[in-house]
C-alpha positions as CSV (number, residue, x, y, z in Angstrom):
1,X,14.2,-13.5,-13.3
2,X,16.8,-11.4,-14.8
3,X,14.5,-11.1,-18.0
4,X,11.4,-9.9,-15.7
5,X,13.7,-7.0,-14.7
6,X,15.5,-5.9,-17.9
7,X,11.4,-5.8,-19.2
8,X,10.3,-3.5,-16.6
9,X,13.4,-1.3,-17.3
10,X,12.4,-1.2,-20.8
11,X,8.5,-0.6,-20.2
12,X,10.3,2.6,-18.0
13,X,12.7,4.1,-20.5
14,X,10.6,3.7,-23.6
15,X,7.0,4.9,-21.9
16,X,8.4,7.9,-21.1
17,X,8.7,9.4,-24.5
18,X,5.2,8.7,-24.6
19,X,5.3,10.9,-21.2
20,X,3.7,7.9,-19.6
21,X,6.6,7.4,-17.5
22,X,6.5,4.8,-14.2
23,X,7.1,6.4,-11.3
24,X,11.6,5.4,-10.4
25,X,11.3,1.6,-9.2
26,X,14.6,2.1,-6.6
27,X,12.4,4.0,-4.9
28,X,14.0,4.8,-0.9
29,X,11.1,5.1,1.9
30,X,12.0,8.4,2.9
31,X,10.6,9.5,-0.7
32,X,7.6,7.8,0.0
33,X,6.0,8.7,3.2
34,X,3.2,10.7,3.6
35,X,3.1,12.9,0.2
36,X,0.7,15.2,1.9
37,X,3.5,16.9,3.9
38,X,5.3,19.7,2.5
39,X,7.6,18.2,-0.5
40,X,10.9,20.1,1.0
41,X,10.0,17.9,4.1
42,X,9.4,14.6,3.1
43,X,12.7,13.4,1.8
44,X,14.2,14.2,5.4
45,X,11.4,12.4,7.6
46,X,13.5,9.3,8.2
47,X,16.6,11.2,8.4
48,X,14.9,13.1,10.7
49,X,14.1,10.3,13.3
50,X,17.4,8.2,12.3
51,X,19.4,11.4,14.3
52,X,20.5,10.3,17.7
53,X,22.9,11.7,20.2
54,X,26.3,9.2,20.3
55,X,26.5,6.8,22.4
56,X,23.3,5.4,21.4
57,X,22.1,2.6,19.3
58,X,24.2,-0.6,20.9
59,X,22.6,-4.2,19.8
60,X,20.9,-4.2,23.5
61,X,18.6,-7.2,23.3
62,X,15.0,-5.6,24.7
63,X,14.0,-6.6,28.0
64,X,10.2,-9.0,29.0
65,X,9.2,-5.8,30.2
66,X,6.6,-5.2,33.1
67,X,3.3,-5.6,33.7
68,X,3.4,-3.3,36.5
69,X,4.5,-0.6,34.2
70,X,2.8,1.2,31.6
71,X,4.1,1.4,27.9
72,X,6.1,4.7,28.1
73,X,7.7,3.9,31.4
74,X,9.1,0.3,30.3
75,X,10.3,1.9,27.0
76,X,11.8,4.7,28.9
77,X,13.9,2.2,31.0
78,X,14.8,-0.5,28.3
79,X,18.2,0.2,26.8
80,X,17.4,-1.5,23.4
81,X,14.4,1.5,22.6
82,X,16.9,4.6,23.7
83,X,16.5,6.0,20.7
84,X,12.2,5.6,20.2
85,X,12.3,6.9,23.8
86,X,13.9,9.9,23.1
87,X,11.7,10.8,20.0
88,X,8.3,10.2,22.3
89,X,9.6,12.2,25.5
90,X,9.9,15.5,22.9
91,X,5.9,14.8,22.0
92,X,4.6,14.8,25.4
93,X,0.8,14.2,24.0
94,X,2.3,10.9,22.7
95,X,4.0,10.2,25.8
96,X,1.1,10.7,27.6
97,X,-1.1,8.6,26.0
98,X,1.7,5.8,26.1
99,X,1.8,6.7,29.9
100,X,-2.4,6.6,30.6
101,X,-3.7,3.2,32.6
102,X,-6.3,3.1,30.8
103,X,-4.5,3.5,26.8
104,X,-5.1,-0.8,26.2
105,X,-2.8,-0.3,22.9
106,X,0.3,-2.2,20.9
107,X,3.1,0.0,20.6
108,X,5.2,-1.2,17.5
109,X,8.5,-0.3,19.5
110,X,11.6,0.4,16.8
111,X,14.9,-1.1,18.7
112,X,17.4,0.9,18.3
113,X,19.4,-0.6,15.4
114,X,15.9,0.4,13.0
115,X,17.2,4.1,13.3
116,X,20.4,3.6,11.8
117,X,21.7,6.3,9.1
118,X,20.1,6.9,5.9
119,X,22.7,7.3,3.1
120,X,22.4,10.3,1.8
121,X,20.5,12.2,4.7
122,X,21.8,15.7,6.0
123,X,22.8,15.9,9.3
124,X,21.6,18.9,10.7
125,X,17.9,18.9,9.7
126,X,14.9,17.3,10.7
127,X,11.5,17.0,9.4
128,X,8.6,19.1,10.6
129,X,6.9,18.1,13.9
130,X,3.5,17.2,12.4
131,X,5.3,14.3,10.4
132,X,7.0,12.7,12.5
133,X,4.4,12.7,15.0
134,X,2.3,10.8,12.2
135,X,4.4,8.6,11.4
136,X,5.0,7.7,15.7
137,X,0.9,7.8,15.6
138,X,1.3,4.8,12.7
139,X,2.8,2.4,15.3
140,X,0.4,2.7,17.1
141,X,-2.3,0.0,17.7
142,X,-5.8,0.0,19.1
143,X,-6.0,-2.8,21.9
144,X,-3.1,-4.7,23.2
145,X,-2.1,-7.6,20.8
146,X,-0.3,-10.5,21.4
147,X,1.2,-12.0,18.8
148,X,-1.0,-15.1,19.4
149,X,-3.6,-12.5,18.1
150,X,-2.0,-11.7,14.8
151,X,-3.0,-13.6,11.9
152,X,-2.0,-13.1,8.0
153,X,-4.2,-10.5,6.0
154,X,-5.1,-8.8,9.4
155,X,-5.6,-4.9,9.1
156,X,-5.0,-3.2,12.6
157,X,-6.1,0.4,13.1
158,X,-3.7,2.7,13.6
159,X,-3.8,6.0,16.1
160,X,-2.7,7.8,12.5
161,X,-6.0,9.3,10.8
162,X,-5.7,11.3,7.6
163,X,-7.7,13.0,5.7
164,X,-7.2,10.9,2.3
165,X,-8.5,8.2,3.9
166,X,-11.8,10.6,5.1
167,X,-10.6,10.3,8.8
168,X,-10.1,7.2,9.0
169,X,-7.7,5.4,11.0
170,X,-4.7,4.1,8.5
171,X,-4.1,0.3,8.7
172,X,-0.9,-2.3,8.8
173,X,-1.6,-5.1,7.8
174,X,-0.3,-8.0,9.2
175,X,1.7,-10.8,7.0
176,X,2.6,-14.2,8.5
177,X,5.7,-16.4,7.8
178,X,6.9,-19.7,8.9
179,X,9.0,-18.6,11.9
180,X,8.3,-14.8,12.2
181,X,5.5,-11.6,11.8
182,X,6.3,-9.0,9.3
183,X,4.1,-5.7,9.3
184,X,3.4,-4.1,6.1
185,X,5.8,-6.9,4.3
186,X,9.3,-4.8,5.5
187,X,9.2,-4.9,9.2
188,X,9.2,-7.7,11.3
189,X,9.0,-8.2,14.9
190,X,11.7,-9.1,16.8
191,X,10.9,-8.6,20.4
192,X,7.6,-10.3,21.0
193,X,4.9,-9.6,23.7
194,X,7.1,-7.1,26.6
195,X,4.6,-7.0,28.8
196,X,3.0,-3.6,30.5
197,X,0.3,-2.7,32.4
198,X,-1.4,-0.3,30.2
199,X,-0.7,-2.9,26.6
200,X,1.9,-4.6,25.2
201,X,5.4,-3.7,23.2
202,X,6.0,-5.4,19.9
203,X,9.7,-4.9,19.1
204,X,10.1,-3.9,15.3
205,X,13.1,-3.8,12.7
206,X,12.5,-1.4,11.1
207,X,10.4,2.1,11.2
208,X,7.2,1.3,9.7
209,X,6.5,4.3,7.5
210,X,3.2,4.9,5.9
211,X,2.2,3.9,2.4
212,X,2.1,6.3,-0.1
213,X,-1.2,6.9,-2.4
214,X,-2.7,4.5,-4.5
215,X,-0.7,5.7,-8.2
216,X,2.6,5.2,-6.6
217,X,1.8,2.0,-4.8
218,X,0.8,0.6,-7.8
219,X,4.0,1.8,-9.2
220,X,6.1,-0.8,-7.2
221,X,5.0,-3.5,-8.6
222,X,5.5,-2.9,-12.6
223,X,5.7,-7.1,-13.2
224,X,2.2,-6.8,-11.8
225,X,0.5,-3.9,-12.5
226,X,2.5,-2.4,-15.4
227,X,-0.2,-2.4,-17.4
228,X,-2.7,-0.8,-15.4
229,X,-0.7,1.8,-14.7
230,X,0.3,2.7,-17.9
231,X,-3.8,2.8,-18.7
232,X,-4.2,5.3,-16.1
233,X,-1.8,7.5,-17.1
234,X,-2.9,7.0,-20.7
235,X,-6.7,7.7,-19.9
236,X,-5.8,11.3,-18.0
237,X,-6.9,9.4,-14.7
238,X,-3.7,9.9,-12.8
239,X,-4.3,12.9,-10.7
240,X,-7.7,11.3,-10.1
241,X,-6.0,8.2,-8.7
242,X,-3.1,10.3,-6.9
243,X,-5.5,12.7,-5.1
244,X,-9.0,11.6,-4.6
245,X,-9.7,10.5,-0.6
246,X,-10.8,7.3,0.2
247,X,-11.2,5.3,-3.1
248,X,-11.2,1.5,-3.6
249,X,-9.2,0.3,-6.3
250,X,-9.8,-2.9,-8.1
251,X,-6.4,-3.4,-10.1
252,X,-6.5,-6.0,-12.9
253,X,-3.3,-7.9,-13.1
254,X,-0.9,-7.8,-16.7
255,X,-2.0,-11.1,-16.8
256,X,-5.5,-10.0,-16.4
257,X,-4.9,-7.6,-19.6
258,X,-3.3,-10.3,-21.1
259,X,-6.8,-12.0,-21.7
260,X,-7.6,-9.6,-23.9
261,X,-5.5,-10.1,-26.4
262,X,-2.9,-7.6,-28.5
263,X,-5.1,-6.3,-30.9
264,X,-7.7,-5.2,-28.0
265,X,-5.1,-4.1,-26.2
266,X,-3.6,-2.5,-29.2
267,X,-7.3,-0.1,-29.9
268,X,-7.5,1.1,-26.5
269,X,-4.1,2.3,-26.5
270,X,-4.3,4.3,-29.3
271,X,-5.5,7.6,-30.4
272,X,-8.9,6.2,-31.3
273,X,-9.1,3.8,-28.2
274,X,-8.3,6.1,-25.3
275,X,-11.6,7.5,-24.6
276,X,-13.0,3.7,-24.2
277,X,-10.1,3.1,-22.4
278,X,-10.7,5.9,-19.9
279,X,-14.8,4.3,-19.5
280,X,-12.7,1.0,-18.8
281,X,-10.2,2.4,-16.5
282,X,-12.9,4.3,-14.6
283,X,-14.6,1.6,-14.2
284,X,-12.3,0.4,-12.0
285,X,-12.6,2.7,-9.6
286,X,-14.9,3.7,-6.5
287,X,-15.2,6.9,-4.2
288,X,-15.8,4.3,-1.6
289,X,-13.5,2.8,0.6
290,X,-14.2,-1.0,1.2
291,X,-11.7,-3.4,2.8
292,X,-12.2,-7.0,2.6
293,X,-13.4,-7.8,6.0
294,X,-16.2,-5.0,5.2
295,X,-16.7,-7.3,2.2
296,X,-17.4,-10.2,4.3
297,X,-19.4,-8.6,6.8
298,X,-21.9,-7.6,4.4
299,X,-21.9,-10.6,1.9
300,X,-23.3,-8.8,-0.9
301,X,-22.5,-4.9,-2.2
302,X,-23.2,-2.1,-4.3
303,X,-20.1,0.3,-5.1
304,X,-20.7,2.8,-7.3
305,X,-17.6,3.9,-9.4
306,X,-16.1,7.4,-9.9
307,X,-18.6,7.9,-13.0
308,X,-21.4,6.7,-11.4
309,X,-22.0,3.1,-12.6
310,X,-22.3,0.4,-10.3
311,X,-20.4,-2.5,-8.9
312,X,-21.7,-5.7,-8.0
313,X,-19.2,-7.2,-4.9
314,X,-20.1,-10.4,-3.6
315,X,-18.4,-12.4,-1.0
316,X,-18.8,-16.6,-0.9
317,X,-17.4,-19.1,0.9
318,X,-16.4,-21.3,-2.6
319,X,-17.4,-20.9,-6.2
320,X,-18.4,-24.1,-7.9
321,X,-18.9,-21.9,-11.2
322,X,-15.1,-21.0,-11.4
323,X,-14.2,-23.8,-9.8
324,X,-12.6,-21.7,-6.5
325,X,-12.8,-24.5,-3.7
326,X,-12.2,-21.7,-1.0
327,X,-13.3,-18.1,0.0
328,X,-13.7,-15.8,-2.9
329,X,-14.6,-11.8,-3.6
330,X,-16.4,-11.8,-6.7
331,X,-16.7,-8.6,-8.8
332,X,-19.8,-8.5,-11.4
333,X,-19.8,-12.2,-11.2
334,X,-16.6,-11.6,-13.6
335,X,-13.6,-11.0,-11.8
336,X,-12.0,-12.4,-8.5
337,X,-10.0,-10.7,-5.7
338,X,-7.0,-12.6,-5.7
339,X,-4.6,-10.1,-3.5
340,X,-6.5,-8.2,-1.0
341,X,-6.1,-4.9,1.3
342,X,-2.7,-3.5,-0.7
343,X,-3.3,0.1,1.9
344,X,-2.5,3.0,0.5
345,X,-2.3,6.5,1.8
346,X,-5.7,7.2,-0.2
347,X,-7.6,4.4,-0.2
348,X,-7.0,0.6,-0.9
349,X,-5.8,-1.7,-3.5
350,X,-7.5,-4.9,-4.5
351,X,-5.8,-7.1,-7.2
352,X,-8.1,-8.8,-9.5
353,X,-7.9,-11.5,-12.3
354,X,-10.1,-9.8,-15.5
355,X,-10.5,-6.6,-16.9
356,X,-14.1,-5.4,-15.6
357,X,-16.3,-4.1,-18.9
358,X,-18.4,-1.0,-18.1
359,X,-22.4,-1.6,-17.8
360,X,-22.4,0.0,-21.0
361,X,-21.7,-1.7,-24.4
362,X,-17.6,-1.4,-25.7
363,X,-17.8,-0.2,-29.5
364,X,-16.9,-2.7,-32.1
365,X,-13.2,-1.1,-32.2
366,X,-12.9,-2.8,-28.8
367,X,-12.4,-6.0,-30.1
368,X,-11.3,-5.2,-33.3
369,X,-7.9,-4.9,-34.5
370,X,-7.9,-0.9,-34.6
371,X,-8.8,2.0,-37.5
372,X,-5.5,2.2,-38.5
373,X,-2.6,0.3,-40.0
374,X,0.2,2.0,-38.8
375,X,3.3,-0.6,-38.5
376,X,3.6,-0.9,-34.5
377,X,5.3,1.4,-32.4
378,X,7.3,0.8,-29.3
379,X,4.3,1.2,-26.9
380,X,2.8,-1.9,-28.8
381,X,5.9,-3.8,-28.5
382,X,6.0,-3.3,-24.8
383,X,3.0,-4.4,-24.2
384,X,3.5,-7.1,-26.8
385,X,6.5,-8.3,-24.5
386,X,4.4,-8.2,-20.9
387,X,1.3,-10.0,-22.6
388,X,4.1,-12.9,-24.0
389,X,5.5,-12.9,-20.7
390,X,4.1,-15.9,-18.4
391,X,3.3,-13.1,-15.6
């Protein structure tokens, strides 16, 4: 595992002589949290909402609540939320949603101990008002949810809609262990079902801050997506991928890219290659935003892609052909889904097995061993060490 790690350093530190550079990996939340807010902002959003008069804070285990008692009056009266209470009684619009009979909403409650300090974070500032009452609006959950109700892969809509998703409602997604929920993988409930008139109160671990856009989730996970990442960057496509609202993302794995061989792999990343490579990367890409269950609604669709061409998304119970004995996305009857819904603060992420090949025909070079004869350079011995790697 060690090896996995010293690799992605590598692919990092030589890449970005290349100025192809991966986004840092040790990457704090309070970097990444919505990157549409003013950049002096952003780094203090969860300092921001960790501040909290003293006295506060004690491991008060929260209470069963009350279902005679709407959301924002239990929270209001249980010790262990002091600190969320405090943050939603200075937004009285929040508050008074949280307060309404009729709201029939999951509040994903922080306890108190998921506002402790940020290392680092000043102490006398606090992030503008609009952030932090997005990132209050993200814990919030349309209809009251037990968590009888919560299954793995869920997406629940948010109260947070943003404009790089084209007014949609953000989702958390829901991910199911043996013993316990987590929400967006990092937090987990701890305090299940506190009952209120007006919902229910899911006590959380941790502040559940909003994914960033598609480039820099994709950035996380270099063992996985190293290679795509690098092609985007390579094909001039990462402001495209950064920016654009409401895109769907079909992300081939490095073992994916590993199917195609060095020497393919070694044409598209060079000089003569990167136009094909920008066709192939493109092609990978649609101004339309389609989650999974949309997927399986519809059976069968047509996405076009940011150049126009067309994708072919079909949805089947099992594919005898491929030999997948259970649910399967297809994509042009070439590639699978194999990791589904990765949200992102501009669209979503689907992680598939092959490299799609645009409608159009890939020049020879594609599968040739390149034009030129140059002895390899470090980019091809990168890529060299993620295709030998069983990843």
């Amino acid at each position: 595992m060690l090896a996995l790690h010293v690799v992605a350093l590598l692919v990092s530190v030589v890449l970005s002589s290349y100025g192809l550079a991966l986004p840092a990996r040790q990457i704090n939340p309070i970097q990444h949290v919505l990157l549409s807010a003013p950049k002096t902002s952003t780094d203090l959003l969860l300092c921001g909402l960790s501040l909290a008069p003293e006295g506060h804070g004690s491991p008060t285990k929260p209470g069963d609540g009350d279902d005679k008692k709407t959301i924002y009056q239990v929270i209001r009266e249980d010790e262990a939320f002091s600190k969320l209470a405090e943050i939603i009684e200075e937004r009285k619009e929040i508050a008074k949603g949280l307060d309404s009979p009729d709201a029939d909403v999951t509040l994903f409650a922080p306890v108190n101990s998921a506002f402790k300090h940020v290392p680092g974070c000043p102490d006398d500032k606090k992030p503008p008002e609009e952030v932090v009452t997005k990132v209050l609006l993200y814990h919030i959950v349309d209809k009251a949810h037990k968590t009888e109700d919560l299954e793995n892969g869920q997406l629940l809509d948010t109260r947070l809609k943003l404009e790089s998703l084209g007014d949609r409602p953000q989702k958390i997604r829901v991910f199911e262990h043996k013993n316990h929920i987590a929400l967006n993988l990092r937090s987990h409930i701890v305090a299940a079902d506190i009952k209120a008139s007006n919902g229910v109160i899911q006590g959380v671990d941790h502040i559940i801050v909003p994914p960033p856009n598609v480039f820099y989730v994709l950035g996380h996970f270099p063992l996985e997506f190293g290679i795509f990442e690098v092609a985007i960057g390579k094909a001039g496509l990462k402001d495209v991928v950064k920016e654009t609202a409401a895109i769907t993302v079909f992300a081939p794995s490095n073992r994916a890219f590993k199917k195609l061989g060095f020497k393919r792999l070694r044409y598209l990343f060079s000089p003569d290659g990167v136009e094909d490579l920008r066709r192939i990367v493109s092609y990978h890409i649609s101004p339309q935003l389609v989650y999974t269950p949309d997927i399986w609604k519809a059976k069968e669709l047509e996405l076009p892609t940011i150049e126009g061409a067309k994708l072919k998304i079909t949805a089947k119970e099992k594919d005898d052909k491929h030999d997948h004995k259970h649910p399967v996305i297809e994509i042009n009857e070439e590639a699978h889904v194999f990791i589904n819904d990765g949200i992102a603060m501009n669209g979503v992420i689907h992680a598939i097995d092959a490299v799609l090949s645009p409608v159009q025909e890939v020049p020879k070079q594609y599968y040739a061993s390149g034009s030129y004869t140059s002895e390899r350079n470090d980019m091809e011995k990168i890529l060299q060490m993620i295709i030998d790697m069983d990843i």
